[in-house]
N, C-alpha and C positions, 0 to 999 in steps of 0.2 A: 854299235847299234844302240839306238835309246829306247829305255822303258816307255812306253805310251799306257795312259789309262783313262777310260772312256764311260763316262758316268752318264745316267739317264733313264729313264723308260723304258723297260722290255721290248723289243717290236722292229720293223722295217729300218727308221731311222738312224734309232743305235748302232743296229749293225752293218748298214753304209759306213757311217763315219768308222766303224772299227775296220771295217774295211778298207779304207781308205788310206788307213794309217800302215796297216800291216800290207797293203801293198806297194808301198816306197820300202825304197832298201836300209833306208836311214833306222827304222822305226820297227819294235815290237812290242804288240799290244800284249799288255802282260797281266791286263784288268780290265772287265766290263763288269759294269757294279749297276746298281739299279741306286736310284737315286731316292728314293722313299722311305730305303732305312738309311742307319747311319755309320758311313764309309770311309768317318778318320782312321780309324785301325787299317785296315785296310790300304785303302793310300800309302800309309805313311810306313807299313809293312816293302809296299813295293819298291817306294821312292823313285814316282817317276821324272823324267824329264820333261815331259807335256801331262798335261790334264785337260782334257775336252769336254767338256758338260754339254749334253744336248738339252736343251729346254724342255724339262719335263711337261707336260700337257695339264699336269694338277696345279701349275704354280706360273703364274702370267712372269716371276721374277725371284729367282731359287737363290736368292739372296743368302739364305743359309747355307743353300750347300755349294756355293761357289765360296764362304766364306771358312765352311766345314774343309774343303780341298786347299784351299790357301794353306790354316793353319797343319793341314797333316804334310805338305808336302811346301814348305814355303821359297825352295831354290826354281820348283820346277815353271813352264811357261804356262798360264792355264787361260784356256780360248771355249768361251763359252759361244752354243750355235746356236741362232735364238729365229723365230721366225717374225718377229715383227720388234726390229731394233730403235723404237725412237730414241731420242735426243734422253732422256731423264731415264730411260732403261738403262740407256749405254751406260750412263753416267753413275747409278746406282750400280751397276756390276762390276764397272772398274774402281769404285770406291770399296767393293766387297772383296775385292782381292783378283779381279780378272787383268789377265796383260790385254786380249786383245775378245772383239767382239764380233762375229761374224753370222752371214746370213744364212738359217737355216734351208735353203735351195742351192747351194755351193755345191757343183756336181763334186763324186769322189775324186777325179782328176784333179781337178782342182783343189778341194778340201787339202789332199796331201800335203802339194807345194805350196800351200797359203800358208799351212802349219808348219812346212820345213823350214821357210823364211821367217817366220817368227822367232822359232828357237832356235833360230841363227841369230837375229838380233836381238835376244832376249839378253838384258843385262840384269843378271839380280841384285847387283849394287843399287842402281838407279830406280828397281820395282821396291824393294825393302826401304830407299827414300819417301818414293813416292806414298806408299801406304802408311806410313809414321804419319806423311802432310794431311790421308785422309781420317787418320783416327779420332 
C-alpha cells in the first residue's frame, strides 16, 4: 500500500480528493495538511509515494508549495488539481516540481485511477533529470 498525502485548503474539495485516494486499495492517506503553513517537515516525515495539492483558493498558482512538496519528498509522484489549467500554469507547475497536472472537476472515481496510473508510470530517474533541465 502507498503512503498518499494530500495538501490544500480545509473544506469540501480536499476531502474528495482524500477520499478518493483512501478509496482505492493501492493507496493510504496518511497526511491532509493545509497548505497555508509550511509542510516540509511534515511531508518529508511521512515520505509519501504521491502528493496531491489541491489549488488553494488564496493562490491562482502555489508555486511554493508545490515546490515546498518536491523538495520534502523528491522520489514521490506529485499531481497538482488545479481549476483552470492553461498553457503557462501548467508549464510553471511542472517547472516547480509537479509530475502531472490535473483538472480540479475530476470526479473521485476517476481522481483515484488517474493517480494510480501516474505512479505507475512515474519514473524518478527521468523527473530528477527533468527538474535539473528546469533549474
Amino acid at each position: 500500500m502507498m503512503r498518499a498525502v494530500v495538501i490544500g485548503d480545509a473544506g469540501a474539495a480536499l476531502d474528495e480528493v482524500a477520499k478518493a485516494l483512501d478509496g482505492m486499495a493501492e493507496f493510504t492517506v496518511a497526511g491532509i495538511l493545509n497548505g497555508r503553513r509550511p509542510v516540509i517537515s511534515h511531508v518529508a516525515q511521512i515520505a509519501p509515494a504521491v502528493t496531491v495539492i489541491q489549488e488553494p483558493s488564496w493562490s491562482r498558482l502555489p508555486v511554493a508549495l508545490i515546490r515546498e512538496a518536491r523538495i520534502a519528498a523528491p522520489a514521490a509522484a506529485l499531481i497538482v488539481c488545479t481549476a483552470d489549467a492553461t498553457p503557462s500554469w501548467v508549464a510553471d507547475a511542472m517547472n516547480a516540481g509537479a509530475t502531472a497536472v490535473l483538472p480540479a472537476t475530476v470526479d473521485a472515481t476517476s481522481l483515484g485511477r488517474v493517480v494510480l496510473q501516474i505512479v505507475a508510470d512515474h519514473d524518478t530517474a527521468v523527473e530528477v533529470q527533468r527538474l535539473r533541465w528546469a533549474a
